[in-house]
C-alpha positions in Angstrom: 0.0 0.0 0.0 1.2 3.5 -1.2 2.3 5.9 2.1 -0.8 8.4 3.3 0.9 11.5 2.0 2.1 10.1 -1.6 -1.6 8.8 -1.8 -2.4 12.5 -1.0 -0.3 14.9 -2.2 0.6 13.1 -5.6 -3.0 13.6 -6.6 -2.6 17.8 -6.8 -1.0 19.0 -10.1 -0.2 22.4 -10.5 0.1 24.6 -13.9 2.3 27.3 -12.5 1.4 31.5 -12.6 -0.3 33.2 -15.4 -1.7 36.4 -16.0 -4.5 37.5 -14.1 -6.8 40.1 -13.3 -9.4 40.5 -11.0 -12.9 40.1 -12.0 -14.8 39.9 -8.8 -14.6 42.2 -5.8 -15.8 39.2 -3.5 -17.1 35.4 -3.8 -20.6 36.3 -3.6 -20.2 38.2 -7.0 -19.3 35.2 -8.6 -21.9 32.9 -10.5 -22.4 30.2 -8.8 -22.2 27.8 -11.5 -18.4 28.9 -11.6 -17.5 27.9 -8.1 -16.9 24.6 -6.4 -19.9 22.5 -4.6 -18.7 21.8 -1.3 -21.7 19.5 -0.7 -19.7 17.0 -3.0 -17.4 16.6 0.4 -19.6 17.3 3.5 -23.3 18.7 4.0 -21.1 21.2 7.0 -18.5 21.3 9.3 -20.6 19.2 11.9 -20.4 16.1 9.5 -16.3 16.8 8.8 -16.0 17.0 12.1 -17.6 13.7 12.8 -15.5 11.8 10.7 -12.8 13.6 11.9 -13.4 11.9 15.3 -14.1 9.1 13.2 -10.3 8.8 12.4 -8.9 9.3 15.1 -10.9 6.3 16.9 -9.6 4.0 13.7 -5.5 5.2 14.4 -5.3 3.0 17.4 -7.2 0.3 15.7 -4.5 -0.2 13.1 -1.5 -0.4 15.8 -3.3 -3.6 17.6 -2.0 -5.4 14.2 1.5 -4.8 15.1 3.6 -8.0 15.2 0.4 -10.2 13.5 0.3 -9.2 9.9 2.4 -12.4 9.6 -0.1 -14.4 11.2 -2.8 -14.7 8.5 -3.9 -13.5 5.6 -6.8 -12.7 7.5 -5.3 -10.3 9.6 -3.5 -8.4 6.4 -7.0 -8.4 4.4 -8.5 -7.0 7.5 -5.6 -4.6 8.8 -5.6 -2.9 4.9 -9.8 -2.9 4.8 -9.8 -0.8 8.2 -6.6 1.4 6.8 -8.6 1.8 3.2 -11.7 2.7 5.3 -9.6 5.1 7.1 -7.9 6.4 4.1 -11.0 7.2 2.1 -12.0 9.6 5.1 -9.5 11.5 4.9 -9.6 11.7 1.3 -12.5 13.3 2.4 -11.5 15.6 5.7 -7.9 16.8 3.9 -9.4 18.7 0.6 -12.7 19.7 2.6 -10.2 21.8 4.3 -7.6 22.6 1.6 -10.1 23.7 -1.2 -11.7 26.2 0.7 -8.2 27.8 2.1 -7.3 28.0 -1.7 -9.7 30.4 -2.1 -9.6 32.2 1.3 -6.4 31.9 2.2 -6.5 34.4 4.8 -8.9 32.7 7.1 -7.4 31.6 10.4 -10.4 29.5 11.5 -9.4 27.1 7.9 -5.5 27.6 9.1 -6.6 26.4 12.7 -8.3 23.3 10.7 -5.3 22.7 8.5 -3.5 22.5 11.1 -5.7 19.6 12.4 -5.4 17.8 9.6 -1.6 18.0 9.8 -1.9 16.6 13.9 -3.7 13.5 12.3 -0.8 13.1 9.5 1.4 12.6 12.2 -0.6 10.3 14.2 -1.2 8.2 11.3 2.3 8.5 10.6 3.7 7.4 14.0 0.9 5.1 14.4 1.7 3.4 10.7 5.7 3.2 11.4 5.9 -0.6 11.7 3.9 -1.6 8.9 6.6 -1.5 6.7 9.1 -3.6 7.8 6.3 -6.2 8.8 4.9 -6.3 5.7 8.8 -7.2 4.0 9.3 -9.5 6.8 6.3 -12.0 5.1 8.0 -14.5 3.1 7.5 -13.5 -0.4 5.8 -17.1 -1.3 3.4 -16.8 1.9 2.5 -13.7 0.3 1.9 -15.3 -3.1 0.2 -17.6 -1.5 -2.2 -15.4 0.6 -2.7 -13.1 -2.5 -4.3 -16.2 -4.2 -6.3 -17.3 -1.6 -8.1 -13.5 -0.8 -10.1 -11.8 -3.8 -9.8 -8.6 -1.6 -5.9 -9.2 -1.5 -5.6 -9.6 -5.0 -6.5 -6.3 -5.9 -3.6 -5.1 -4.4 -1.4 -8.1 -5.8 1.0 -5.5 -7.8 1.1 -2.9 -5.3 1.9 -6.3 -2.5 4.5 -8.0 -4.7 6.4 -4.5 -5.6 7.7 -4.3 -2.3 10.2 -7.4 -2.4 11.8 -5.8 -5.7 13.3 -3.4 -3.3 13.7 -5.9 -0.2 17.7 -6.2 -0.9 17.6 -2.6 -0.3 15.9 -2.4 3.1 18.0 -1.3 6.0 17.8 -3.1 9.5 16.3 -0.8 12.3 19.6 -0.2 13.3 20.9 1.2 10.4 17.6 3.1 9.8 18.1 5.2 12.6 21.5 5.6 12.0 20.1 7.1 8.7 17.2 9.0 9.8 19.5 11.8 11.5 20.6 11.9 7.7 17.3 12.6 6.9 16.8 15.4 9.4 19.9 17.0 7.9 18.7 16.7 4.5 15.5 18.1 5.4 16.6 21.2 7.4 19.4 22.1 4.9 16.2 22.3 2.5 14.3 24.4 4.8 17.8 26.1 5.0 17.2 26.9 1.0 14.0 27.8 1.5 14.5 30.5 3.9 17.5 31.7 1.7 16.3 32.1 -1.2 12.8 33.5 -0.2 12.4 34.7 2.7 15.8 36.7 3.7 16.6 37.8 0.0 15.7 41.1 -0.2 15.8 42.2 -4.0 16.8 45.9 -4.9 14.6 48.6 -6.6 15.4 50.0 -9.8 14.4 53.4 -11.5 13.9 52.9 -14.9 13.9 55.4 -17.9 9.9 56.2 -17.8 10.5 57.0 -14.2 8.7 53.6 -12.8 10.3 51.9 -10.5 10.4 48.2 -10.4 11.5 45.9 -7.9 14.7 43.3 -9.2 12.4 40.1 -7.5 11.0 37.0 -9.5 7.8 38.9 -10.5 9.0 42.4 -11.5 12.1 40.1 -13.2 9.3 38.6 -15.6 6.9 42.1 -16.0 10.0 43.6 -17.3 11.1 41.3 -19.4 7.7 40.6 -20.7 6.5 44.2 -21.3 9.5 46.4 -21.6 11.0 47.4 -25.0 13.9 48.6 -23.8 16.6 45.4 -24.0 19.3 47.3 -21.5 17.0 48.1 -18.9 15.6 44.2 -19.2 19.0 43.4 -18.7 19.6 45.3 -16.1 16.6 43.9 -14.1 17.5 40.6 -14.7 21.3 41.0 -14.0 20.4 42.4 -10.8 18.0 39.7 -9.8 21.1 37.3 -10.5 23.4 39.2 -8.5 21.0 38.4 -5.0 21.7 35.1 -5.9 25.1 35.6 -6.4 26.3 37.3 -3.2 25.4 34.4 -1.5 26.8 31.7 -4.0 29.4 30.5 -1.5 26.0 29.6 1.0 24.4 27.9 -1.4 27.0 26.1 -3.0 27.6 24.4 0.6 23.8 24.2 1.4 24.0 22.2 -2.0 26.8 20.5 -1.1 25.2 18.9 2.0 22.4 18.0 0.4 24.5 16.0 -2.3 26.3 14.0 0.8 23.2 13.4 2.5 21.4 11.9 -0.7 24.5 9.6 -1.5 24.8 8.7 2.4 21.6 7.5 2.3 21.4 5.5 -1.4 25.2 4.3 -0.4 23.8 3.1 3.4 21.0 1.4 0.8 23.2 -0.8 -1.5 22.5 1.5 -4.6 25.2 2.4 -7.2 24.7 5.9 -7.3 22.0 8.4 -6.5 20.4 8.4 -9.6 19.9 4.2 -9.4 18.3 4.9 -5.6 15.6 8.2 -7.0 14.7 5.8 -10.0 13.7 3.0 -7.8 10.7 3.3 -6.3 9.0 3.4 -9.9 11.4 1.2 -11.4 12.4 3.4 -14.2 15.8 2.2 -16.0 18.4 4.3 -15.4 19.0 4.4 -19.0 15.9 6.9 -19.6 17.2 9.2 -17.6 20.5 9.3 -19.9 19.3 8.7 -23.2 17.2 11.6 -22.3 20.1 13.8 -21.9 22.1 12.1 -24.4 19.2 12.8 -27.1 18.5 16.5 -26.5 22.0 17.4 -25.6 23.0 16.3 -29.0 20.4 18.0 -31.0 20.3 21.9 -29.4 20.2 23.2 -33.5 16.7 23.8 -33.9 16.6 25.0 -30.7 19.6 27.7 -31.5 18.5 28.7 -34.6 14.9 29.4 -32.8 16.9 31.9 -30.6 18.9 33.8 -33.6 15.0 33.7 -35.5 14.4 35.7 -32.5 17.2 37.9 -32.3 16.4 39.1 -36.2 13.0 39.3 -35.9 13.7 41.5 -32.4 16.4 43.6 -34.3 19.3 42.9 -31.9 22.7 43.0 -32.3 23.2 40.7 -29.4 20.4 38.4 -27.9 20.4 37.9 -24.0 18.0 35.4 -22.0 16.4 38.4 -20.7 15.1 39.0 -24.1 13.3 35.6 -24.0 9.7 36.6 -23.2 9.4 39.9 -25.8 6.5 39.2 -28.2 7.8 38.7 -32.1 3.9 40.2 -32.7 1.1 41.7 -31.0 -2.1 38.9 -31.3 -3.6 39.1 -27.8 -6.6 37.1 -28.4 -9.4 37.7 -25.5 -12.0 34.7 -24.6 -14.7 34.6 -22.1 -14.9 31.6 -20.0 -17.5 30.0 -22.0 -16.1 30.6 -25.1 -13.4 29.0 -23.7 -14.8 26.2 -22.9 -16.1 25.4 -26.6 -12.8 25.8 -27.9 -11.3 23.0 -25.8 -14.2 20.9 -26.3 -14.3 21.5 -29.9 -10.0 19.9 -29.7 -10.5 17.4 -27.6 -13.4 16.0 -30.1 -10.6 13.0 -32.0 -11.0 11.1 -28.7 -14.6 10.6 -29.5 -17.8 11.7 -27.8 -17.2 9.4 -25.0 -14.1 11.2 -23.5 -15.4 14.5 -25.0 -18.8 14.0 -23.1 -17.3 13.1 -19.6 -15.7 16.6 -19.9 -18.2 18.6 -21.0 -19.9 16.8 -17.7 -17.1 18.0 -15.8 -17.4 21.8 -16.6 -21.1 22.0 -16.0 -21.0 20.3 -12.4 -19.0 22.8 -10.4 -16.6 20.8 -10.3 -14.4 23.5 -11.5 -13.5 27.4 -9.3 -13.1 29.7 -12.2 -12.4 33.0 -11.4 -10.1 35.1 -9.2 -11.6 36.4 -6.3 -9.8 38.6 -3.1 -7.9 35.7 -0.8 -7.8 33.3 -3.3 -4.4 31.1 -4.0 -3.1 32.1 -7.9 -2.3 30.0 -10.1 -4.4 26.4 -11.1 -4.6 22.8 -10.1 -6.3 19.6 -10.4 -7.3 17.4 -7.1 -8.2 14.1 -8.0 -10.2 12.3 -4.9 -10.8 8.4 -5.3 -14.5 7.9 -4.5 -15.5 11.1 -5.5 -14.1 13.7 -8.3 -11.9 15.8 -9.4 -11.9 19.7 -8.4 -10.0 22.0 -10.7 -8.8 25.6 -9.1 -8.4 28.4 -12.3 -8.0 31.9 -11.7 -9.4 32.5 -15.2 -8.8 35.6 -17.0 -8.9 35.6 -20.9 -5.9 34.8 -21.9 -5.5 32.2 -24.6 -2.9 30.8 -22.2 -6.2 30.2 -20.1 -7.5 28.5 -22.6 -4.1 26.2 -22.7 -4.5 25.9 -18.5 -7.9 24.9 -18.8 -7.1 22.2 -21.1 -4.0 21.1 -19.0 -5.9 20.6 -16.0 -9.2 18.9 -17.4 -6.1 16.5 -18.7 -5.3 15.8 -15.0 -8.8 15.2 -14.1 -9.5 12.7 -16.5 -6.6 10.9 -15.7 -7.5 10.6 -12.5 -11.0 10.1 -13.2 -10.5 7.0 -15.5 -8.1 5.5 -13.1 -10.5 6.2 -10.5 -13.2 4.8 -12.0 -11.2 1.7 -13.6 -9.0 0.7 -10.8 -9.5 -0.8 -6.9 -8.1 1.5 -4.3 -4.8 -0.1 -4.4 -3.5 0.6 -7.5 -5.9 3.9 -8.5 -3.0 6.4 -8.2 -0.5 6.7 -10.9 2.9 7.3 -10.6 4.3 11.2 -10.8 6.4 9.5 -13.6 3.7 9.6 -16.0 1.7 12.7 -14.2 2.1 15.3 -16.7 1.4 12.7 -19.8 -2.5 13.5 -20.2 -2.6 17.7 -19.3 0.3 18.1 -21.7 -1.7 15.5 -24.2 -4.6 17.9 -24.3 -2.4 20.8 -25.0 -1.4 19.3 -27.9 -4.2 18.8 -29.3 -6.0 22.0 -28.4 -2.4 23.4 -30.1 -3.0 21.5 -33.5 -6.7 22.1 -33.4 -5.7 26.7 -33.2 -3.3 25.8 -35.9 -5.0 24.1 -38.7 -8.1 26.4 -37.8 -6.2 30.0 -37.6 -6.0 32.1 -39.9 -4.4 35.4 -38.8 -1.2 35.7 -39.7 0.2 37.1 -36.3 -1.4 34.7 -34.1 -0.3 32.1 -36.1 3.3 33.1 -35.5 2.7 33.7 -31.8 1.2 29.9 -31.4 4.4 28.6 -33.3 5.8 30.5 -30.7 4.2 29.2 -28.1 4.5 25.4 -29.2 8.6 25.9 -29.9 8.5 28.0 -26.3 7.0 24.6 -24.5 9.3 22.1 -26.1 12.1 24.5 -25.1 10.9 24.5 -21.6 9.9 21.3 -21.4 11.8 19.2 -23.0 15.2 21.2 -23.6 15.4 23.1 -20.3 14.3 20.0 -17.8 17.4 18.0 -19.8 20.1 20.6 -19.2 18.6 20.7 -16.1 18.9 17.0 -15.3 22.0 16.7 -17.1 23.5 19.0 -14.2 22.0 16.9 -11.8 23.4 13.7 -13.3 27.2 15.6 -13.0 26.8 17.1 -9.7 25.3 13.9 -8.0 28.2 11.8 -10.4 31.1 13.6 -8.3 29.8 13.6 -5.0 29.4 9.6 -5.5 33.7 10.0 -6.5 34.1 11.8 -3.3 35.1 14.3 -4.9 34.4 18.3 -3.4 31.7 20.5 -4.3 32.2 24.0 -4.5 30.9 27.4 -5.6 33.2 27.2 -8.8 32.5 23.9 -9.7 29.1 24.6 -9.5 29.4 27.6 -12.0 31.3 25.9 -14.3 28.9 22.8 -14.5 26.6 25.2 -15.4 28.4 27.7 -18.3 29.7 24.3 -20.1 25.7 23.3 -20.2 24.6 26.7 -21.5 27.6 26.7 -24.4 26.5 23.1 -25.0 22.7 24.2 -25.1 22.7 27.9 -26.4 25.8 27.9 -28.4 26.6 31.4 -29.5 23.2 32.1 -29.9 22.4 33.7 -26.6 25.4 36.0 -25.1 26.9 35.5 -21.5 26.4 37.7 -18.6 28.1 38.3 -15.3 25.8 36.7 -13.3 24.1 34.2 -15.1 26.5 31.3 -14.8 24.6 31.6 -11.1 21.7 30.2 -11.8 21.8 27.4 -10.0 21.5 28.6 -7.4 17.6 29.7 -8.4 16.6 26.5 -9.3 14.5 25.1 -6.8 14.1 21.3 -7.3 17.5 21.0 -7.4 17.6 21.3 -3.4 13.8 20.1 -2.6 13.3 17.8 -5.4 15.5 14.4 -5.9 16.0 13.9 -9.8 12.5 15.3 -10.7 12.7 17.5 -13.5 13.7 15.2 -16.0 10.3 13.8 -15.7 8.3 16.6 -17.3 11.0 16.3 -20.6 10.0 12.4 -20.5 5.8 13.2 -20.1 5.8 15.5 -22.6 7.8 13.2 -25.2 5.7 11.1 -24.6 2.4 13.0 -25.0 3.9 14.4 -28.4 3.8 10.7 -29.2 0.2 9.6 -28.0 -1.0 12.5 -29.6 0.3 12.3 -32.7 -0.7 8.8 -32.3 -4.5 9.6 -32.2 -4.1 13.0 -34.8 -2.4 10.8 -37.8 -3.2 7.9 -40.4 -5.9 5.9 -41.3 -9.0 6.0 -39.4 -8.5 2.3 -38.1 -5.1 3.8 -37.1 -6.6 6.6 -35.1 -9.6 4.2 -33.4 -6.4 2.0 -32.1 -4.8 4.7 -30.5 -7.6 6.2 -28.7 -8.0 2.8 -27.1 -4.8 3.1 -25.9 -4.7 6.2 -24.7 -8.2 5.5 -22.9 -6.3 2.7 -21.4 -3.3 4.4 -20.7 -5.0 6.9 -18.3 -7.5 4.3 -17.0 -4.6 1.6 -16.2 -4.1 4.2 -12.4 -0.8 2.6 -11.1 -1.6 -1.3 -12.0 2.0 -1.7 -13.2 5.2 0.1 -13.5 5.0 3.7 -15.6 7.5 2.3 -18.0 5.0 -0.8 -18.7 1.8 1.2 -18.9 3.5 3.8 -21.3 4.5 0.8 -23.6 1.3 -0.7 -23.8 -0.3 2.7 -25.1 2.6 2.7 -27.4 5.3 4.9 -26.2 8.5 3.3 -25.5 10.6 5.5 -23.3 13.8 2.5 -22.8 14.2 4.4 -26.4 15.8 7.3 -27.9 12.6 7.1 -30.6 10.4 9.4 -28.3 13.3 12.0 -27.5 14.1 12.1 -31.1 10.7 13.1 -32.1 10.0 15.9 -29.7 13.8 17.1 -31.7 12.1 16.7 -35.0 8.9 18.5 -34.3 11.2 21.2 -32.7 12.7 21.2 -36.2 9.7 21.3 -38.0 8.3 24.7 -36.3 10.9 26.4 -36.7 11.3 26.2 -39.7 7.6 26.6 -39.9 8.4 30.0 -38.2 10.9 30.9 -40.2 8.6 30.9 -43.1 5.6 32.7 -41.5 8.3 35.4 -40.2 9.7 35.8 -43.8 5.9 36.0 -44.9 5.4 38.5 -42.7 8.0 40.6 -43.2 9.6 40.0 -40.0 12.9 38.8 -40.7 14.9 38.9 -44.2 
């Protein structure tokens, strides 16, 4: 059985910031057809706080089983019915709670309840702490054995026979308290991070030619570079946002550095080869993704360089600098309303059929969806998926297109989990964050080809070349350089050999040559932006998953857009069984069987070519349009 918070906090997926703007004073302004029925979850707060109590008389009822799981099969069928039981409560207590504090997150009476919440997590937690080590402690024939005798226990036969894949790697008690003040360390030097890089930097102001003045921080970093035409004072910001970073790159090159020792400490204490062997475990990925990944997209950066010169001619610079990355090539804002909106992602979601394109047309009329901005709500958008229930989507809807592209993103999430939900027992209804980003980036791809073959403006169809060539860039070629430092940082720790602020810097100007080539120009500070990137202290080889999701959604949607229409049926079916098949076998496996095959370079080689293919695509409609010579 998957651990309480996995189970949990796996099912939210989040799209990131986006422009917004507010379009409601208070909540009360807001249609009510646009905002989430909490009714779905509890009738009040009486009946949360009933099974609230609930839970916390079934906590003690799961400890009794200590030392007997290896008794029966009986007592394992009935110690994981009264943990289900207790699991689907909370699936239940956690987002009545969380949901409404995403859209007032000022209120200290929902803190208080968080809070709560958090006290049972740790109950469970502390309650749960044996179970493990039990559970590997059955021989793995009894369990066989036991599997076949119990239709309940069968259910969970993938999820029960997983765990002795990994049973060479499980440390005595011993050793696993040894290693737990490892894990403290690890976990505080992350907090450490955390409290650098956002809570004591303090970014300087900067008065700019029109007199505004802007602050040098992450969000006044992007207005500028976004909205100002002036390239040296876009620069400027952006150097000077760098700069915070570096005058503490000696901190954070040894709050990295502890990090790295911790990690290998604990995959070394493990029996793994390396770091990268031990993060790739649990979901039984082959380490060889990971580097043919890296090997793939590190050796095919030309359509991606000549993207960036397009740019600098179309721009009319002599030099091109990242912080000229987000300035528009054209000006083709296109304005929806919500509900226009929602026809246009209906209207490209229609080659999966009427089934699938009926199931989310159900979604967006039954509340199941919080539209629009209001005062004290969280920004940004995300998709909770809740076994037993459905899905709740959070937008802060505005009009953008890039709405539009969010909207699709996060249906994609819900109807991932929906199917699985739907399709799968308990056990194995949660997929794997391996293949989490497969289905949202699937339905931007086809809302993407659906704007292009139907638009006919010229600049907007530039700006959606744009777009598409801007996602595989930040998608697929970004999260590779970024997992390709990763790889080399982890790789020398495991030699023993120092990290330091200069080795750190240099890692990361040899990626950018290797990446950008001559086409973007160096800067002081930039060879310091490691030191910005987030999941490389919170997050344990991550990133290279969203390069590998949306490979393979390029595929499956490609799959279902091309050839015959007896071609097209097939891979619907797969894809319908892709995101129905939850977490019923490893992500590898599931992938394969819906026709993507990521122990390949194939997948990685055709994001390259599509790359390629716009491009040169943009190059034409730039040439068209006069943009360029």
């Amino acid at each position: 059985m998957r651990k309480l918070f996995t189970l949990l906090l796996t099912t939210v997926f989040s799209f990131g910031l986006f422009a917004q703007s507010v379009n409601y004073k208070s909540r009360e302004e807001v249609p009510v057809e646009y905002t989430w029925n909490f009714n779905d979850l509890y009738s009040g707060w009486d009946a949360w706080q009933a099974d609230y109590d609930k839970v916390l008389t079934l906590i003690p009822e799961l400890t009794q089983f200590q030392g007997k799981l290896k008794e029966s099969a009986e007592n394992l069928e009935l110690f994981f019915k009264k943990q289900e039981t207790m699991y689907k409560i909370i699936m239940r207590l956690y987002p009545y709670v969380s949901l409404q504090r995403s859209i007032d997150s000022k209120n200290t009476d929902l803190m208080s309840k968080m809070q709560l919440v958090s006290t049972l997590f740790s109950q469970y937690g502390m309650a749960t702490s044996w179970v493990e080590s039990e559970m590997i402690a059955i021989p793995k024939e009894t369990m066989g054995k036991w599997i076949s005798q119990s239709e309940y226990l069968n259910k969970s036969r993938f999820a029960l026979m997983d765990q002795y894949r990994l049973q060479d790697f499980v440390l005595s008690a011993e050793k696993n308290e040894v290693l737990a003040y490892y894990s403290k360390a690890l976990g505080s030097l992350s907090e450490t991070y955390g409290a650098l890089a956002n809570s004591d930097m303090e970014f300087p102001t900067v008065t700019l030619k029109d007199s505004s003045i802007v602050v040098a921080s992450p969000v006044g970093v992007r207005q500028v570079m976004a909205e100002n035409p002036n390239q040296d004072e876009r620069l400027l910001v952006s150097e000077l946002h760098r700069k915070e970073y570096a005058k503490n790159k000696n901190t954070y090159a040894s709050i990295y550095s502890g990090i790295l020792e911790a990690r290998w400490a604990s995959a070394n204490a493990r029996g793994f080869g390396s770091c990268l062997e031990s993060a790739l475990s649990g979901d039984s990925i082959p380490t060889t993704v990971y580097t043919s990944l890296i090997t793939t997209a590190g050796k095919n950066t030309q359509p991606l360089q000549k993207y960036l010169q397009l740019r600098k001619q179309a721009l009319g610079l002599e030099k091109y600098y990242g912080s000229d990355g987000m300035v528009e090539l054209v000006k083709a804002e296109t304005k929806l309303t919500y509900p226009e909106s929602k026809k246009l992602v209906l209207e490209a979601i229609e080659p999966l059929g009427e089934t699938y394109k009926n199931r989310v047309d159900f979604m967006l009329k039954n509340r199941w969806i919080d539209v629009y901005e209001t005062p004290g709500k969280e920004p940004g958008a995300y998709s909770l998926g809740l076994y037993g229930i459905h899905p709740f989507i959070m937008l802060n809807y505005a009009g953008t297109l890039d709405d539009s592209f969010t909207l699709a993103h996060e249906l994609g999430h819900s109807m991932h989990s929906m199917f699985s939900n739907e399709k799968q027992p308990f056990a194995t209804a949660q997929y794997s964050r391996f293949v989490a980003e497969v289905a949202s980036t699937f339905n931007e791809h086809l809302l993407m080809d659906y704007l292009l073959k139907t638009t006919k403006d010229a600049n907007q169809r530039i700006a959606l070349l744009v777009q598409q060539i801007e996602n595989i860039s930040g998608t697929f070629y970004t999260q590779a350089m970024f997992a390709d430092y990763e790889l080399q940082v982890h790789t020398l720790v495991e030699k023993g050999q120092p990290i330091n602020e200069k080795i750190l810097s240099d890692i990361w100007e040899s990626l950018n040559q290797k990446y950008y080539g001559n086409a973007v120009e160096n800067t002081e500070y930039g060879k310091y932006n490691w030191a910005r990137v987030m999941h490389f202290y919170e997050l344990y080889y991550y990133v290279y998953q969203y390069a590998t999701s949306y490979s393979a959604s390029a595929k499956l949607s490609h799959d279902v857009l091309t050839g015959s229409k007896k071609d097209k049926q097939a891979a619907i079916k797969r894809y319908i069984d892709f995101i129905s098949a939850g977490g019923s076998n490893f992500p590898i496996e599931i992938l394969k069987d819906a026709g993507v095959d990521l122990t390949t370079a194939e997948p990685f080689e055709a994001v390259v070519n599509q790359m390629n293919q716009l491009v040169n695509q943009l190059e034409m409609e730039l040439r068209k349009a006069g943009k360029i010579k």
